[in-house]
N, CA and C atoms as an extended XYZ file, in Angstrom:
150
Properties=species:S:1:pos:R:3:atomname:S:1:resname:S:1:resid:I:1 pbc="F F F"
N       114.959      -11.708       -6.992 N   UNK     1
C       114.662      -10.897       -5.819 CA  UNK     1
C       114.513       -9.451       -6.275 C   UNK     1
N       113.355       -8.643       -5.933 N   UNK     2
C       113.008       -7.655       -6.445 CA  UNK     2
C       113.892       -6.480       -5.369 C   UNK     2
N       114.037       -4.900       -5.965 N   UNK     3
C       114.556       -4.295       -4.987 CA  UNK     3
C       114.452       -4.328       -3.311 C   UNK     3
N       113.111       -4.086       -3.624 N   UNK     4
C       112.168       -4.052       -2.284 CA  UNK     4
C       113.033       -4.978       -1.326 C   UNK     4
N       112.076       -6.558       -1.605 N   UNK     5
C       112.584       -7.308       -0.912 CA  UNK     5
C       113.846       -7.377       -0.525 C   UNK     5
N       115.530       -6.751       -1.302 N   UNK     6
C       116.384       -7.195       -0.860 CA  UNK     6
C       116.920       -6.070        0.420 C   UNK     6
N       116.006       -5.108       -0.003 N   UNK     7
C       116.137       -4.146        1.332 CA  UNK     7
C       115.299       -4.298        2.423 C   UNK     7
N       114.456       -5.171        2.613 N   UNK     8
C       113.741       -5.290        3.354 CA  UNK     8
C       114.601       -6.541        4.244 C   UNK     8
N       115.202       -7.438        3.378 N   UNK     9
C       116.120       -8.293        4.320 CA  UNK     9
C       117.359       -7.690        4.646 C   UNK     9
N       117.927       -6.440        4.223 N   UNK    10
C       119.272       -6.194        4.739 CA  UNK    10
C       118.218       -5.296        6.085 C   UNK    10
N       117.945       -4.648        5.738 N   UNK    11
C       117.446       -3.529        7.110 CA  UNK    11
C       116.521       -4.634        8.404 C   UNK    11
N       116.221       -5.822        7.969 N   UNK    12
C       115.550       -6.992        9.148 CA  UNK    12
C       117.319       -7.327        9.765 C   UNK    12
N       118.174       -7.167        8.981 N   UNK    13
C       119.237       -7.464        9.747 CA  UNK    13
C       119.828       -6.818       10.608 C   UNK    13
N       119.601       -5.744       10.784 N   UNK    14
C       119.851       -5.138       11.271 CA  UNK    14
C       119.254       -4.616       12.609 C   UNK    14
N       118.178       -4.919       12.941 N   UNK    15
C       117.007       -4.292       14.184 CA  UNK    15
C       118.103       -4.441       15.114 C   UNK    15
N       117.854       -3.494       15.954 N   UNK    16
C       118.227       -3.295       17.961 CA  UNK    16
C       118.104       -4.478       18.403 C   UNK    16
N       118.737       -4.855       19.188 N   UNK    17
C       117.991       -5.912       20.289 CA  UNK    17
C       118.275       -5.456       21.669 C   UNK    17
N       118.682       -4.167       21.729 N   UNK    18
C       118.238       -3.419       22.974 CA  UNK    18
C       119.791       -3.541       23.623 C   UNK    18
N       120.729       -3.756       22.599 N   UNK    19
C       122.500       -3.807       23.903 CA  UNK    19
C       122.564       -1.495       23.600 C   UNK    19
N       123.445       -1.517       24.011 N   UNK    20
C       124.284       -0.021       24.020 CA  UNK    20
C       124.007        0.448       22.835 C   UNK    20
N       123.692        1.745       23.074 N   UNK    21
C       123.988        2.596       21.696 CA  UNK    21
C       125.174        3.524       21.906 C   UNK    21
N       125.346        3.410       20.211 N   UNK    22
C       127.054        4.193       20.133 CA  UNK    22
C       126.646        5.529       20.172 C   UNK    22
N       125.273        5.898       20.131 N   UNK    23
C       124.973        7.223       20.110 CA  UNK    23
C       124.755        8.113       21.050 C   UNK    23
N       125.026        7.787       22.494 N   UNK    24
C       124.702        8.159       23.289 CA  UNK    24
C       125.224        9.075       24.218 C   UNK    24
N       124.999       10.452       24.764 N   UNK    25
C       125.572       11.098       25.897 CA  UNK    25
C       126.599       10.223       26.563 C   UNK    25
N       127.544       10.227       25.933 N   UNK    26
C       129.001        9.904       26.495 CA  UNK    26
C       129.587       10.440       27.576 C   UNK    26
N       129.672       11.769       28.097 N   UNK    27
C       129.797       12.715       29.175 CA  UNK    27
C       129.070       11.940       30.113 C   UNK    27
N       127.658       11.763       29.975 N   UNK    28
C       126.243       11.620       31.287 CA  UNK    28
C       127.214       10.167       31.854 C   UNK    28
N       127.661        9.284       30.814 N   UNK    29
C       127.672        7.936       31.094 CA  UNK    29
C       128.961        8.228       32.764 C   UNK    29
N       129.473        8.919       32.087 N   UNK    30
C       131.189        8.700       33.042 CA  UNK    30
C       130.906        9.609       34.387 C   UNK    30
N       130.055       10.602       34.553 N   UNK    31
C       129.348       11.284       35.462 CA  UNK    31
C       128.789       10.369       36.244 C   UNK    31
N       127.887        9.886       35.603 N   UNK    32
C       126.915        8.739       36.549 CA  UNK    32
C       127.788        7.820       37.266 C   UNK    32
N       128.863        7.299       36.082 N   UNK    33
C       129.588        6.417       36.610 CA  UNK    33
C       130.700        6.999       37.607 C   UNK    33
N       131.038        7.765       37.887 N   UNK    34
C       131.828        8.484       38.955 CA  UNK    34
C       131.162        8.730       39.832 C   UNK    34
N       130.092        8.729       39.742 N   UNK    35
C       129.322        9.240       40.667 CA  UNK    35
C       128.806        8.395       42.047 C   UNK    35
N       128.605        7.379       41.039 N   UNK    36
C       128.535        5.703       41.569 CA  UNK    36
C       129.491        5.170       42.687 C   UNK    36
N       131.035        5.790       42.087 N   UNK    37
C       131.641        5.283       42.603 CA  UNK    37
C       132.319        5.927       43.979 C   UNK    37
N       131.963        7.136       43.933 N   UNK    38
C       131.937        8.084       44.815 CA  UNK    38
C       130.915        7.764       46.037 C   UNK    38
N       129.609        7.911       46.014 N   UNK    39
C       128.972        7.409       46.574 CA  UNK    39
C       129.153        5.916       47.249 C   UNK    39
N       129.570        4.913       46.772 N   UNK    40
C       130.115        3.394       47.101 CA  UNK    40
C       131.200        3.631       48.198 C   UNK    40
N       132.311        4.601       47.789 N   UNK    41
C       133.171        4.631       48.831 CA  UNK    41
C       133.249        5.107       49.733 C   UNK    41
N       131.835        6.465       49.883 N   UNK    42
C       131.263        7.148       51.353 CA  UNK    42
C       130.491        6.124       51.412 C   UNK    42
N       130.000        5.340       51.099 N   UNK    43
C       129.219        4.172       51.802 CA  UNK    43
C       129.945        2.696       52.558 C   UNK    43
N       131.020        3.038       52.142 N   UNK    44
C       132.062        1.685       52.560 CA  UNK    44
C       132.605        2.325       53.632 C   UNK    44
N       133.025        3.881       53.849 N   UNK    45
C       133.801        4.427       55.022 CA  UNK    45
C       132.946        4.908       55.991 C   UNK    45
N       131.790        4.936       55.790 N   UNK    46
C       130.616        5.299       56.797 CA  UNK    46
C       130.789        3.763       57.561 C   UNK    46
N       130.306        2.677       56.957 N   UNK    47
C       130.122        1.704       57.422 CA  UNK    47
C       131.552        0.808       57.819 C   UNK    47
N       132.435        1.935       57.616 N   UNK    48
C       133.875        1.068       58.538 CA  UNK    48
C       134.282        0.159       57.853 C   UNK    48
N       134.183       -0.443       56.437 N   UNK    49
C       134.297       -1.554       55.747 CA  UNK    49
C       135.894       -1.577       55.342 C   UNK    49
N       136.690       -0.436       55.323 N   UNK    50
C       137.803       -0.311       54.725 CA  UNK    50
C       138.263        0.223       55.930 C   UNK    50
């Protein structure tokens, strides 16, 4: 197995298949997600649900 090729099969091992990246605006995530949840619970007490 020549160089090439054996880097060409470690880095095919590796591709995305599109889950989470570890790289990502960490802050935005927990914002959004508070945000979410904020919104859900003026939407549950508007509608009398609780």
């Amino acid at each position: 197995m020549t160089a090439n090729a054996a880097t060409a099969s470690r880095a095919a091992s590796r591709v995305r298949t599109g889950g989470p990246r570890e790289d990502g605006p960490k802050i935005l995530e927990h914002v959004m997600g508070w945000t979410l949840v904020a919104v859900v619970a003026m939407l549950v007490t508007q509608l009398g649900l609780l």
